[in-house]
Structure formats: C-alpha cells, structure tokens
N, CA, C and O atoms as a Tinker XYZ file with bonds, in Angstrom:
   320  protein
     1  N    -72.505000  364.167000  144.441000    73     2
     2  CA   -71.159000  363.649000  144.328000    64     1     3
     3  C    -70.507000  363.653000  145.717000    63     2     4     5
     4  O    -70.798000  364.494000  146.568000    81     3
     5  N    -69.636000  362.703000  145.900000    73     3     6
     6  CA   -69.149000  362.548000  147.192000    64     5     7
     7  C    -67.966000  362.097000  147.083000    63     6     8     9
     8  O    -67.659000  361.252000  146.242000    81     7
     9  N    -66.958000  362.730000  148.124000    73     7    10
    10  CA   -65.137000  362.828000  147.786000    64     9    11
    11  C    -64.734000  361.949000  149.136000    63    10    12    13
    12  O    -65.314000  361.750000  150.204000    81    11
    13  N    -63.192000  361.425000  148.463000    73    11    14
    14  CA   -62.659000  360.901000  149.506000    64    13    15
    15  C    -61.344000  361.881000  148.891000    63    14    16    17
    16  O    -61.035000  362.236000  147.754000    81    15
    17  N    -60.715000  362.131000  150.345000    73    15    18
    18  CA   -59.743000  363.495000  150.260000    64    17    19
    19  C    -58.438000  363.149000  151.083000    63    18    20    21
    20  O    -58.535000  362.459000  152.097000    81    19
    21  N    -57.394000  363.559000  150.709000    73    19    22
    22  CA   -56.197000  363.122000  151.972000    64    21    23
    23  C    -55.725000  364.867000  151.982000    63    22    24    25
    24  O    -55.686000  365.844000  151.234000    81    23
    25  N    -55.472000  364.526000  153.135000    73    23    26
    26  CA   -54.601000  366.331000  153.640000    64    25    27
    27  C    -53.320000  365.718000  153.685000    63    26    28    29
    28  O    -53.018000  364.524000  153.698000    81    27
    29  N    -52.446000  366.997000  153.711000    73    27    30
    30  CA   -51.004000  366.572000  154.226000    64    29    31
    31  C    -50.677000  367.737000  155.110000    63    30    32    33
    32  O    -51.383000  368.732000  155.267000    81    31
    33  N    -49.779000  367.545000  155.542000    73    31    34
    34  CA   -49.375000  368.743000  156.652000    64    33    35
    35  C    -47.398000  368.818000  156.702000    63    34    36    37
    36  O    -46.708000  368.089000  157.414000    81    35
    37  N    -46.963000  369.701000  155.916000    73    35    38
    38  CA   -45.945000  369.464000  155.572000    64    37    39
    39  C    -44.884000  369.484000  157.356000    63    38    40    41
    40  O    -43.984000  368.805000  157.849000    81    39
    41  N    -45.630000  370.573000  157.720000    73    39    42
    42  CA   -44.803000  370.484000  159.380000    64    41    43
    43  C    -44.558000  369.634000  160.339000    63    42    44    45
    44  O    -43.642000  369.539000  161.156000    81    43
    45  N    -45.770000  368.859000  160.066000    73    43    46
    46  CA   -45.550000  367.610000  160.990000    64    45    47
    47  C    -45.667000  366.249000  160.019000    63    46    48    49
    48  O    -46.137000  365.227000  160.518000    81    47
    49  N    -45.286000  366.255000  158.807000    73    47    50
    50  CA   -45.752000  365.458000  157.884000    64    49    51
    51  C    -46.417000  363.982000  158.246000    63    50    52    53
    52  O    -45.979000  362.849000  158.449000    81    51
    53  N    -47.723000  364.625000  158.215000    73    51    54
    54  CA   -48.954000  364.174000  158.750000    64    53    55
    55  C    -50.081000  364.064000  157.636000    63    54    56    57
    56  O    -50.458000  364.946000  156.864000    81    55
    57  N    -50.605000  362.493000  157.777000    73    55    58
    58  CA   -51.432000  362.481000  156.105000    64    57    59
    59  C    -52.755000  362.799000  157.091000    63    58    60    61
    60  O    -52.505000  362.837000  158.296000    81    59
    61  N    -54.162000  363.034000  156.669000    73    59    62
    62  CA   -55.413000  362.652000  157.377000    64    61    63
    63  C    -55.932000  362.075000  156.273000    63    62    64    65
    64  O    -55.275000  362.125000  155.233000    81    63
    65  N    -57.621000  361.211000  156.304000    73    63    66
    66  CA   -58.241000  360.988000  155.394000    64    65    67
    67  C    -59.412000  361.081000  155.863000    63    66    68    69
    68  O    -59.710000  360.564000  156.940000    81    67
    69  N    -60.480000  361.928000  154.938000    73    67    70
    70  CA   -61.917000  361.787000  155.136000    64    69    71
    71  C    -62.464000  361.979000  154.211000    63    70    72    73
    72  O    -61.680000  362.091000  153.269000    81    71
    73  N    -64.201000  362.168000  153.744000    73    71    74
    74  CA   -64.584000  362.084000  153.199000    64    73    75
    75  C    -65.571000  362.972000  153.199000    63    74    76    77
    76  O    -65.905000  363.164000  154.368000    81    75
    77  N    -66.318000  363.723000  152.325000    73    75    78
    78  CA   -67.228000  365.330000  152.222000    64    77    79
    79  C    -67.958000  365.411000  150.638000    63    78    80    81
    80  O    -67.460000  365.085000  149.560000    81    79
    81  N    -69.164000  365.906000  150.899000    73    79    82
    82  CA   -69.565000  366.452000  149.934000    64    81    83
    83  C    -68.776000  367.644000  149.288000    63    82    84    85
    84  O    -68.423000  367.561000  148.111000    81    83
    85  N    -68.500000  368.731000  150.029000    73    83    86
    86  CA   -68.163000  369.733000  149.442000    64    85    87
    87  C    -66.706000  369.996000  150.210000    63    86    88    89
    88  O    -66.580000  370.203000  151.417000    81    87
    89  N    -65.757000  369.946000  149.335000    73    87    90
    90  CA   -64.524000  369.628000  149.171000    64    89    91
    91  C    -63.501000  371.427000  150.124000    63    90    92    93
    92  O    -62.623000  371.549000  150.978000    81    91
    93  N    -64.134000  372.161000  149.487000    73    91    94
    94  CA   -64.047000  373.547000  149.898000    64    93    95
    95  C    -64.243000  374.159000  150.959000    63    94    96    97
    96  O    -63.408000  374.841000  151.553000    81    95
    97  N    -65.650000  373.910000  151.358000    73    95    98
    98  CA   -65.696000  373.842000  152.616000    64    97    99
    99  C    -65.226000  373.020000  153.746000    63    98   100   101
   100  O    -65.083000  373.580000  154.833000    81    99
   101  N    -64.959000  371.722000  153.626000    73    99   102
   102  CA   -64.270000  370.915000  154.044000    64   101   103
   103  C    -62.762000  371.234000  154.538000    63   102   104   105
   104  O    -62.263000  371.059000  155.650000    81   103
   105  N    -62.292000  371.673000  153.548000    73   103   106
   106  CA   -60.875000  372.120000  153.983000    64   105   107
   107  C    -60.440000  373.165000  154.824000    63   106   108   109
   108  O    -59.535000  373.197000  155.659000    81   107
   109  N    -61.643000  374.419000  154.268000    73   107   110
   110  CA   -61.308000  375.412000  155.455000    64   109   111
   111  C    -61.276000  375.450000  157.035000    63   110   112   113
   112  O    -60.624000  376.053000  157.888000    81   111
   113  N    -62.424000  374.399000  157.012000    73   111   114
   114  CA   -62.720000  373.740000  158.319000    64   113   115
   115  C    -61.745000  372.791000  159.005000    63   114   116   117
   116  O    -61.760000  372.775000  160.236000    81   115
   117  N    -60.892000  371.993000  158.346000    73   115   118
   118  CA   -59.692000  371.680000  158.849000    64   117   119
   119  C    -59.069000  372.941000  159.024000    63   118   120   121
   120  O    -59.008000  373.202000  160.226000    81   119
   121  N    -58.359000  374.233000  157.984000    73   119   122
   122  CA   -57.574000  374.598000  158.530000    64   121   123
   123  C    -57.875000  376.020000  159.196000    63   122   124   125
   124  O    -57.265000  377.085000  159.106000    81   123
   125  N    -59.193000  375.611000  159.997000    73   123   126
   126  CA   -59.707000  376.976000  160.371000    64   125   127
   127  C    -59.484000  376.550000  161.959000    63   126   128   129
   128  O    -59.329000  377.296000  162.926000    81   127
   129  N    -59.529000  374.791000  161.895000    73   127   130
   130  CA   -59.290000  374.561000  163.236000    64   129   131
   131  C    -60.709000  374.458000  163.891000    63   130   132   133
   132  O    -60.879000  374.816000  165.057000    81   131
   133  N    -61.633000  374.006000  163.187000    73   131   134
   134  CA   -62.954000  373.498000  163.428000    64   133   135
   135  C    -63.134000  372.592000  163.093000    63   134   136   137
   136  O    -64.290000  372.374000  162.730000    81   135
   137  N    -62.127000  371.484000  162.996000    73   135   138
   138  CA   -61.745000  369.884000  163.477000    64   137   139
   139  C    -61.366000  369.725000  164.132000    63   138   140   141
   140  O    -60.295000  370.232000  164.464000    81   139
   141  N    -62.029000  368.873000  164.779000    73   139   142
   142  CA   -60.657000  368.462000  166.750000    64   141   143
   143  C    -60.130000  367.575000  166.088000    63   142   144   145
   144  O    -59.853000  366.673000  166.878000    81   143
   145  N    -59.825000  367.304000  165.069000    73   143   146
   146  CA   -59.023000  365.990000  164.984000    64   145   147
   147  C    -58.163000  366.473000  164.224000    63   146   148   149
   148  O    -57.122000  365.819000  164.280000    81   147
   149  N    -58.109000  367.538000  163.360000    73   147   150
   150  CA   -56.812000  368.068000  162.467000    64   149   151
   151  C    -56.422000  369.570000  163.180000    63   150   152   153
   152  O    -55.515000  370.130000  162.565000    81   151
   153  N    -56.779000  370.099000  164.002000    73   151   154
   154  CA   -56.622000  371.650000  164.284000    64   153   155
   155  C    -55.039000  371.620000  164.786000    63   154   156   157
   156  O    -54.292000  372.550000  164.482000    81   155
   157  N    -54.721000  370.844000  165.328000    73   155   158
   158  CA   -53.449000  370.907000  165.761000    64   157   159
   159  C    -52.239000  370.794000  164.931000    63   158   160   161
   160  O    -51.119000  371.076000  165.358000    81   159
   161  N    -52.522000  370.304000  163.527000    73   159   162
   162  CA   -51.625000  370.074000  162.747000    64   161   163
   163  C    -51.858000  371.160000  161.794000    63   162   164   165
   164  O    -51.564000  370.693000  160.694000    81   163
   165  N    -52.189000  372.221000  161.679000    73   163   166
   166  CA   -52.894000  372.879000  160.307000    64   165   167
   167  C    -51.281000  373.851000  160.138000    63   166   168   169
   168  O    -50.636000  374.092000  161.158000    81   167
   169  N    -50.744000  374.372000  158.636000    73   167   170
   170  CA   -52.323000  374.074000  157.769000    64   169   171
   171  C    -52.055000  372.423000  157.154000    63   170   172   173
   172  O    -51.154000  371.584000  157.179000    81   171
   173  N    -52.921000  372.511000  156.810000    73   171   174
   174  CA   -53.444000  371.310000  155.682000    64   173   175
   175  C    -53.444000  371.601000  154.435000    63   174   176   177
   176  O    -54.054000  372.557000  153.957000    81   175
   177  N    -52.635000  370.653000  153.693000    73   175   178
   178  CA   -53.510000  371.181000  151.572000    64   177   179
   179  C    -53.773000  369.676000  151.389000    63   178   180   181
   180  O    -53.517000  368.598000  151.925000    81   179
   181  N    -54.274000  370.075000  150.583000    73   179   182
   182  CA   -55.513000  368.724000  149.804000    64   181   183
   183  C    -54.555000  368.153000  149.131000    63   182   184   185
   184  O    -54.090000  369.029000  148.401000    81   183
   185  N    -53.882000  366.963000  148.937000    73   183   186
   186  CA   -53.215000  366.521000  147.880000    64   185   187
   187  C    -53.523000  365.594000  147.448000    63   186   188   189
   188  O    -52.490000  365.017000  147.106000    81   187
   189  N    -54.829000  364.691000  147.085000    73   187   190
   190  CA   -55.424000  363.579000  146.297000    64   189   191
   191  C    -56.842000  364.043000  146.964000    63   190   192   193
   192  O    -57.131000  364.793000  147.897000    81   191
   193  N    -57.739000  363.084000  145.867000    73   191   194
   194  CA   -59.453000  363.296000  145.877000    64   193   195
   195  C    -59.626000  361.926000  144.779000    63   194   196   197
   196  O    -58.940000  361.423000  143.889000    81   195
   197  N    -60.733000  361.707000  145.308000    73   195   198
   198  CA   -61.385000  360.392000  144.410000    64   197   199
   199  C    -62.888000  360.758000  144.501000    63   198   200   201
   200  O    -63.585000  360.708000  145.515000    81   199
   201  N    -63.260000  361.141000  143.242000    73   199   202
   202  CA   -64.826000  361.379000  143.624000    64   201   203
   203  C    -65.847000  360.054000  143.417000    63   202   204   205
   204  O    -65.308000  359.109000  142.841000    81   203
   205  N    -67.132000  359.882000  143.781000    73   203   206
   206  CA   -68.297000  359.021000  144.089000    64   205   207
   207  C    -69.183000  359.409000  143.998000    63   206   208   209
   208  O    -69.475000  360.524000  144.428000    81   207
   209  N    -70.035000  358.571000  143.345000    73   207   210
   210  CA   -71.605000  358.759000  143.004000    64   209   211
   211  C    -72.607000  358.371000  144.219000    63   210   212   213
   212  O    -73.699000  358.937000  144.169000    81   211
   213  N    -72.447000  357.725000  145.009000    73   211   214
   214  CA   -72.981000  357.554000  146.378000    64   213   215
   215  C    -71.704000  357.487000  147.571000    63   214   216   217
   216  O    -70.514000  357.181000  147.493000    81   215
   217  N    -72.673000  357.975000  148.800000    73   215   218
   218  CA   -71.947000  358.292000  150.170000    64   217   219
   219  C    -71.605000  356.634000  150.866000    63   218   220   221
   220  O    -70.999000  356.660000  151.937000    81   219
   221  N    -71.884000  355.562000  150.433000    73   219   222
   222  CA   -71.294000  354.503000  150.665000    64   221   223
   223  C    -70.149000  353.576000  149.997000    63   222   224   225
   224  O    -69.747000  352.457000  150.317000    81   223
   225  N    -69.747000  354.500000  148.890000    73   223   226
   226  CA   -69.186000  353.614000  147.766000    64   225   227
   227  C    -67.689000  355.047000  148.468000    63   226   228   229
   228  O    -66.481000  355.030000  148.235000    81   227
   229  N    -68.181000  355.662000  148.977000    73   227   230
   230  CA   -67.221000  356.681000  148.977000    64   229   231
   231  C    -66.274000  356.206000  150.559000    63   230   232   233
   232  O    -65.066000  356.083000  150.756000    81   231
   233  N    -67.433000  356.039000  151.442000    73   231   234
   234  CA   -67.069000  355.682000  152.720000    64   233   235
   235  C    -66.345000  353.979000  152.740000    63   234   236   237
   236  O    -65.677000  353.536000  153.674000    81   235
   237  N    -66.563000  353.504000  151.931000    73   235   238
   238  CA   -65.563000  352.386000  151.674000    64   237   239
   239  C    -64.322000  352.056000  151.271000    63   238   240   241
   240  O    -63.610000  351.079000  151.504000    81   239
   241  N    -64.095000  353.602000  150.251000    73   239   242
   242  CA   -62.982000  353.854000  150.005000    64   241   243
   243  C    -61.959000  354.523000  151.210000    63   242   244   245
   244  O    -60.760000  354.279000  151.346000    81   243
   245  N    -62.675000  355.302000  151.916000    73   243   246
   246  CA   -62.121000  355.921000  153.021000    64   245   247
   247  C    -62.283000  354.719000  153.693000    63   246   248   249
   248  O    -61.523000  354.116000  152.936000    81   247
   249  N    -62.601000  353.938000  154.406000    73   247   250
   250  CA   -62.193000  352.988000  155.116000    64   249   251
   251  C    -60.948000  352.252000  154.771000    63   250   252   253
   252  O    -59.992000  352.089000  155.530000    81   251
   253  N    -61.068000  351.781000  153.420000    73   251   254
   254  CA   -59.531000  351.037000  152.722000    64   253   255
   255  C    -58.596000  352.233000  153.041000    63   254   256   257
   256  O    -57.735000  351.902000  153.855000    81   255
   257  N    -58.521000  353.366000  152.689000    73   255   258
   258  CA   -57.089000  354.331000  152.802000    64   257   259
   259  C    -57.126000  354.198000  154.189000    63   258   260   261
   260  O    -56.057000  353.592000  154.259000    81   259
   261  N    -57.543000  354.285000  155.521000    73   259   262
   262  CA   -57.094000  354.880000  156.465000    64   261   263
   263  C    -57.176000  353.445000  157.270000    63   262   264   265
   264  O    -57.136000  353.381000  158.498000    81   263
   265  N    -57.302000  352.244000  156.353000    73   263   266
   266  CA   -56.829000  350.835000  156.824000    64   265   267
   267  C    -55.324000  350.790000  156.695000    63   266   268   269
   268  O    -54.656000  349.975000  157.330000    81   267
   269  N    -54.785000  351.691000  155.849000    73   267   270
   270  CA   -53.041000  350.987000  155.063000    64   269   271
   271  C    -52.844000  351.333000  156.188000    63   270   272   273
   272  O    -52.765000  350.456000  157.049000    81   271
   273  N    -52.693000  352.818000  156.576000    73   271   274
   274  CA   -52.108000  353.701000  157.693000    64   273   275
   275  C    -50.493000  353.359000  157.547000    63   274   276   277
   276  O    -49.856000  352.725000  158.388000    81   275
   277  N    -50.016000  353.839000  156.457000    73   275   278
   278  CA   -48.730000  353.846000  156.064000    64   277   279
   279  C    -48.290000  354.930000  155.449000    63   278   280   281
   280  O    -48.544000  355.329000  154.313000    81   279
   281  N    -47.591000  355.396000  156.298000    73   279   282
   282  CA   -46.775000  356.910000  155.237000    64   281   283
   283  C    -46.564000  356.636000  153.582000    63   282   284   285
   284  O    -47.398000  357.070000  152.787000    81   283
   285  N    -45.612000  356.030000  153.219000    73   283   286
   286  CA   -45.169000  355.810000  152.153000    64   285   287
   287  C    -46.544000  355.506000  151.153000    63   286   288   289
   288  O    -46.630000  356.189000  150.132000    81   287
   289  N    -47.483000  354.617000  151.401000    73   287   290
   290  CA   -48.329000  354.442000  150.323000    64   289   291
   291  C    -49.194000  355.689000  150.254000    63   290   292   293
   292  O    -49.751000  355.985000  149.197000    81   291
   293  N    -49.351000  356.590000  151.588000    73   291   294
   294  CA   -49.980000  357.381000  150.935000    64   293   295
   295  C    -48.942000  358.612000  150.265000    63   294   296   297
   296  O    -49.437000  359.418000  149.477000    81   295
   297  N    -47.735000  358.684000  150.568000    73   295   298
   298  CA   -47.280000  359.568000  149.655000    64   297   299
   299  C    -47.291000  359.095000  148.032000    63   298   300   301
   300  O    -47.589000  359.869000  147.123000    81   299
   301  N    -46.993000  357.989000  147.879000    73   299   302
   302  CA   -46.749000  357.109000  146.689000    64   301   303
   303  C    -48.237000  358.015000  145.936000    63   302   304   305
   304  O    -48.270000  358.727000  144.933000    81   303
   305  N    -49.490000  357.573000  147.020000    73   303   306
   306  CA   -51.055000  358.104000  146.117000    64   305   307
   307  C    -50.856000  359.538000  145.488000    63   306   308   309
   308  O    -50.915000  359.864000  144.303000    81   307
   309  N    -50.595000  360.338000  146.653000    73   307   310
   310  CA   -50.318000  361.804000  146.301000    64   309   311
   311  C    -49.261000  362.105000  145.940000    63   310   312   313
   312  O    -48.977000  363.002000  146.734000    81   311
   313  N    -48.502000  362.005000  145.335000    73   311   314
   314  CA   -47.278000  361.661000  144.182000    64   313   315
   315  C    -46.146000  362.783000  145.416000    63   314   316   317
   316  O    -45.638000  363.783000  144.907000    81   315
   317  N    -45.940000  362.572000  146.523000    73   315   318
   318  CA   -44.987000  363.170000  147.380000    64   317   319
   319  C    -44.437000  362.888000  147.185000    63   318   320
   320  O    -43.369000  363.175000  147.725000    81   319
C-alpha cells in the first residue's frame, strides 16, 4: 500500500505533500528534522492521506496536489 500525505505546520501555516509507504515513519522523519525540505518548519501533523495500491497511481496523485499549490484548496482537502 502506498500513501499520499499532506503535513501542515500550524506556525508557519505551511502545507507539504509527499508520498510513503509507511506513514509513521514518514512523519517522524519530517519532524525529527531528517528532511531538508520540512526541518525548518516542524512540527508537522498529518492532516489528509489517500491510500494506493501501486507506487505510480500514488505518485500521480502527489503530482496533481502539489500542482494546485494553493493554500485554500488544500485546507478545503484537510477540512482546516
């Protein structure tokens, strides 16, 4: 199974989007700050997931979300 995930970051209200097998580990690693691409914003909580039966059907979806690159639709997703 394979996830597409959005973080939020209430301090700098900051969405990210990626995509992981394992959802858990994934997150700690954002907010452990063993992402260069989210460490600066942490913490992070998970507030939407879409799961997938293959790692391409998943990575397509993550391509469409982090195409909008619009605050509002992604709060709208994660009911902010």
């Amino acid at each position: 199974m394979h996830f597409v995930y959005l973080l939020y970051s209430k301090d700098f209200d900051s969405f990210y989007i990626g995509y992981t097998k394992n959802l858990e580990v994934r997150l700690d690693q954002h907010n452990s700050g063993l992402t260069k691409s989210t460490k600066a914003k942490k913490p992070w909580v998970l507030v939407y997931t879409e799961s997938f039966a293959t790692q391409l059907e998943a990575l397509k979806r993550e391509r469409f979300l982090k195409s909008q690159r619009n605050k509002s639709f992604y709060k709208r997703l994660a009911n902010i």
